[in-house]
C-alpha positions, 0 to 999 in steps of 0.5 A: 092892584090887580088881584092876580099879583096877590096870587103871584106874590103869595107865591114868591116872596119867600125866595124873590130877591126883592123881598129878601132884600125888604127883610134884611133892610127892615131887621136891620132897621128894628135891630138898631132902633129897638135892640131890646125891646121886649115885645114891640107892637107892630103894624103891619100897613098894607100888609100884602099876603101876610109874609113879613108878618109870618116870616119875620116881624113876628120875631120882634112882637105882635103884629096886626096885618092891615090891607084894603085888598079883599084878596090880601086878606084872604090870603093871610087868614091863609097864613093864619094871622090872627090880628088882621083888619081889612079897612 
């Protein structure tokens, strides 16, 4: 992916409609299958900027971020994800 697309989508997806639409069809996902779960372990492929992880996953249970892209990476360390692998 062309490194500018990360800059451009650290910058969008709280408000784009098409991420929007990715959290509430993934909530309504883990919602149904995992009502109760205390604490799901959760990875994160691909993970992009990091914004699913901050804005929502993390609600369900821990995280790890995973993405080949050197700039997706930085980014997250910018959203301070902890758990995160560049591979």
């Amino acid at each position: 992916m062309d490194p500018i697309e990360y800059t451009i989508m650290y910058q969008v997806e709280d408000s784009h409609w098409w991420y929007r639409g990715m959290e509430h069809i993934t909530r309504a996902i883990i919602e149904r299958w995992y009502p109760r779960e205390p604490q799901l372990h959760i990875l994160d492929v691909g993970c992009g900027t990091g914004a699913a992880a901050v804005n929502y996953l993390q609600d369900y249970g821990e995280v790890t971020c995973f993405d080949v892209a050197e700039e997706a990476v930085n980014y997250c360390k910018l959203m301070n994800i902890r758990r995160l692998v560049r591979a």
